[in-house]
MARKOLZA-626795 format. One record per residue: residue number from 1; residue in one letter; x, y, z of N, C-alpha, C in turn. Coordinates in steps of 0.05 Angstrom, whole numbers, m for minus. Example, Ala and Ser with C-alpha at 12.3 -4.5 7.8 and 13.67 -1.06 7.14 Angstrom:
NODE     i   aa     n.px     n.py     n.pz    ca.px    ca.py    ca.pz     c.px     c.py     c.pz
NODE     1    A      264     m114      156      246      m90      156      264      m66      156
NODE     2    S      257      m45      142      273      m21      143      258        1      157
//
This chain:
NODE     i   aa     n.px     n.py     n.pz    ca.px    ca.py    ca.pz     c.px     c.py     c.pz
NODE     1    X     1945     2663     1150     1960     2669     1174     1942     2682     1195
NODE     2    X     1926     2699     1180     1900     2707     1197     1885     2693     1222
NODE     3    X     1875     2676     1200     1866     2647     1220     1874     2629     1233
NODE     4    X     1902     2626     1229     1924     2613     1255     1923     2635     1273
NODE     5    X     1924     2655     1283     1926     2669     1291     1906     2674     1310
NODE     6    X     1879     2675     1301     1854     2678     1309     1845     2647     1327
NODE     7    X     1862     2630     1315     1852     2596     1323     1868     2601     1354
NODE     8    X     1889     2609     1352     1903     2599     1370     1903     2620     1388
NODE     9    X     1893     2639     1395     1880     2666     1411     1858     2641     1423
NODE    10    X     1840     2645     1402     1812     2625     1415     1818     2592     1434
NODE    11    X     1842     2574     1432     1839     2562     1437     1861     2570     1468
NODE    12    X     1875     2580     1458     1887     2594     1491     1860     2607     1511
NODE    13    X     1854     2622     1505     1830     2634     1515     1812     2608     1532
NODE    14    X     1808     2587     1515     1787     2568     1524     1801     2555     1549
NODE    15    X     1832     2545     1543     1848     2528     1548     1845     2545     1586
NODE    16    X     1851     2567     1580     1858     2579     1612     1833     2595     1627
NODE    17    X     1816     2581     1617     1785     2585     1627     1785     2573     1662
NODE    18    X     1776     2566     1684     1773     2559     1701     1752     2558     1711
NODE    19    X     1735     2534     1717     1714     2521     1720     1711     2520     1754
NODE    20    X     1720     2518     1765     1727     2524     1791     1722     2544     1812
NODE    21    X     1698     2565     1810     1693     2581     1821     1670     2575     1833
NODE    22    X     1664     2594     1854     1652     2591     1874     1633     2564     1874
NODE    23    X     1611     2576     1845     1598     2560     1851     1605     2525     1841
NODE    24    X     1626     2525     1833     1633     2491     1829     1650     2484     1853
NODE    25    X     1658     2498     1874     1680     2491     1891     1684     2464     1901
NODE    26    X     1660     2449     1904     1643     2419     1923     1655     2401     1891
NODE    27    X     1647     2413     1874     1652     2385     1854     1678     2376     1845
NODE    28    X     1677     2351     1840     1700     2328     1835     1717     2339     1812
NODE    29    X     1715     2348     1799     1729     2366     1783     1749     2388     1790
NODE    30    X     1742     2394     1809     1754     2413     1821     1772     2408     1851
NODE    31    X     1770     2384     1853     1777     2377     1879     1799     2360     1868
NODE    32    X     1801     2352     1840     1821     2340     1827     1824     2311     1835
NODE    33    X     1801     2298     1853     1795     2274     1852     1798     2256     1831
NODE    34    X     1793     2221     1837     1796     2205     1823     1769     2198     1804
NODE    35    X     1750     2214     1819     1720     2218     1803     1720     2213     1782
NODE    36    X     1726     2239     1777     1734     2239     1744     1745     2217     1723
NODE    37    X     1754     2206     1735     1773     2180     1721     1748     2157     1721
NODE    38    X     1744     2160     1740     1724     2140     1745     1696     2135     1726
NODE    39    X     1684     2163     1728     1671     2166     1708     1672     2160     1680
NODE    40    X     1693     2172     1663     1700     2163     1642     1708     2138     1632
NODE    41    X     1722     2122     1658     1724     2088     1653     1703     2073     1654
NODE    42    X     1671     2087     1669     1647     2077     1661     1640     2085     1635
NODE    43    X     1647     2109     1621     1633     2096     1598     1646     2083     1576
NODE    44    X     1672     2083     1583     1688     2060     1556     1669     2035     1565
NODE    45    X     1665     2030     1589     1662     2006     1596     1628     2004     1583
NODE    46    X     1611     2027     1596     1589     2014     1576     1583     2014     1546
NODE    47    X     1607     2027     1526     1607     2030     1509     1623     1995     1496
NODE    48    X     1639     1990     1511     1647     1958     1501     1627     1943     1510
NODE    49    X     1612     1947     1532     1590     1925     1535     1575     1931     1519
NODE    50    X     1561     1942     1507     1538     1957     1489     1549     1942     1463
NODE    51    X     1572     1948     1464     1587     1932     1428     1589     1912     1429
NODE    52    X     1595     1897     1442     1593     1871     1452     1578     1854     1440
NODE    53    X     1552     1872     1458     1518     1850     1454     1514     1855     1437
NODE    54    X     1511     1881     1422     1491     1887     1397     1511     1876     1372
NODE    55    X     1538     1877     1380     1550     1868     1352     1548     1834     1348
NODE    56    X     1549     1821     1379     1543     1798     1372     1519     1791     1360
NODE    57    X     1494     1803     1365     1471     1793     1356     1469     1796     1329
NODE    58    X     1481     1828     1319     1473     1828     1289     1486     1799     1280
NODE    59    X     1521     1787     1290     1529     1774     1274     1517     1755     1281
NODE    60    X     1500     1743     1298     1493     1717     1297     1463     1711     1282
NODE    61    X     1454     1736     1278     1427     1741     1255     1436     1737     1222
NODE    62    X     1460     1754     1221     1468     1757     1194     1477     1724     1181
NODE    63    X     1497     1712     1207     1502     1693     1196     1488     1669     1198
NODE    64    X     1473     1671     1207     1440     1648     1218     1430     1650     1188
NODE    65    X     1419     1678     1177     1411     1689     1150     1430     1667     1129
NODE    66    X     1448     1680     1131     1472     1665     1107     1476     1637     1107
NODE    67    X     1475     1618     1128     1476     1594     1123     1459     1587     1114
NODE    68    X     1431     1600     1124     1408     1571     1120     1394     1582     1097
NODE    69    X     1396     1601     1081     1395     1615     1052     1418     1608     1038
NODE    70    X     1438     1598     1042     1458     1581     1016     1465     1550     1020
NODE    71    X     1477     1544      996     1466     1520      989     1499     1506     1007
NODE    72    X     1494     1476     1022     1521     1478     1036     1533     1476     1038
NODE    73    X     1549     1464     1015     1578     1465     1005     1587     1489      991
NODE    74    X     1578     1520      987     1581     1541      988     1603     1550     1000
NODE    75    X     1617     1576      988     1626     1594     1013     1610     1613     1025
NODE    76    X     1590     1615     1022     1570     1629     1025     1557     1613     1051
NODE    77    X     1552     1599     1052     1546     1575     1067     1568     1579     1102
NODE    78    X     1595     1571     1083     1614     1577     1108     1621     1600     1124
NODE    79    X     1622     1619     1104     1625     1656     1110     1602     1655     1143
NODE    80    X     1565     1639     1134     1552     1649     1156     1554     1630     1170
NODE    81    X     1566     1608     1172     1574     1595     1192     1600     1612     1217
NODE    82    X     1615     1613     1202     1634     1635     1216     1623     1664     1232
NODE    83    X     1610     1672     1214     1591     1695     1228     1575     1681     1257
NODE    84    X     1563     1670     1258     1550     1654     1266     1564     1646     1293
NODE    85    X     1588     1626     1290     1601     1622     1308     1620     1648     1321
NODE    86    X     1627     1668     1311     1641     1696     1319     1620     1707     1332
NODE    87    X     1592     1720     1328     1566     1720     1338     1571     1711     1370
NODE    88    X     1562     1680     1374     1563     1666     1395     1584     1671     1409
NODE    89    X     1603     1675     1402     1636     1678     1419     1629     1712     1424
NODE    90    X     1625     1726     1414     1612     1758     1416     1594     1764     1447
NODE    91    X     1573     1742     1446     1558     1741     1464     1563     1731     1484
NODE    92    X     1583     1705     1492     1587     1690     1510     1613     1709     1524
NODE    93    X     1635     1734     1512     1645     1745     1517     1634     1768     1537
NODE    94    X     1616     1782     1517     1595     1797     1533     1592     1790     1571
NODE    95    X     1580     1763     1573     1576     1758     1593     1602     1752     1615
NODE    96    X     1620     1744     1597     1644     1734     1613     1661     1768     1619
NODE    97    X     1651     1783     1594     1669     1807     1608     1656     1834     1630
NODE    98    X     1632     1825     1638     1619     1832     1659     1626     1823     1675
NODE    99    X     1629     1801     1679     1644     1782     1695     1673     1793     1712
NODE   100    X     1689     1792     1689     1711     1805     1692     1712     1825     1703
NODE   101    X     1698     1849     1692     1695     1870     1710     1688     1874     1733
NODE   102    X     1665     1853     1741     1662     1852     1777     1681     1852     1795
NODE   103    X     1693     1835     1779     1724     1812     1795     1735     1845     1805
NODE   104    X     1743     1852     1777     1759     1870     1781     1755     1892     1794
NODE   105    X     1730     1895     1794     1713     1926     1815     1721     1915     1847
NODE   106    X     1713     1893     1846     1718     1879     1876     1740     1871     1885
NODE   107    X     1760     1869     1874     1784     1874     1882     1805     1892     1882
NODE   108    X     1791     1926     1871     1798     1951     1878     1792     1955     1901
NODE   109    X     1759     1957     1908     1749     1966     1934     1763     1944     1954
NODE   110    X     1782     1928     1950     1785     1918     1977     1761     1888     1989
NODE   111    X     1753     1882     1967     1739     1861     1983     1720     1867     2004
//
């Protein structure tokens, strides 16, 4: 009970802190701007592009590996064919969802 007690002192405390003084007055945080939003939707965004590419490549290595190391009427055979083709669709996404995102950047700002 102690430490409920002690948790929730400390996290009130943190919670009604204010970042906002003098010397932050200029920043986007404080001005309650769309900044902020903005920022953080860049990095989901480079965090799905980042997953994107690197996950397609492992799969199109792994399953490149697996086909042409089993024998071909295998499932072993087909598993890295699948990899393989999920891979390529991984990567060709990648590019198409940069894509997408332009579109979409450019038709916030207004063209």
């Amino acid at each position: 009970m102690l430490f409920a007690g002690t948790l929730g002192a400390t996290v009130g405390t943190v919670a009604a802190q204010d970042n906002c003084g003098p010397q932050n007055a200029g920043t986007d945080a404080c001005q309650g701007g769309m900044d902020q939003y903005t920022s953080m939707l860049d990095n989901v965004y480079e965090v799905a592009h980042t997953t994107l590419q690197y996950a397609g490549f492992v799969a199109v290595f792994a399953g490149a590996v697996l086909w042409f190391t089993a024998r071909r009427s295998s499932d072993r055979a087909q598993t890295g064919v699948w990899l393989l083709i999920g891979g390529l669709i991984m990567i060709v996404f990648y590019f198409g969802f940069t894509a997408f995102v332009s579109l979409l950047k450019w038709i916030a700002e207004g063209g």
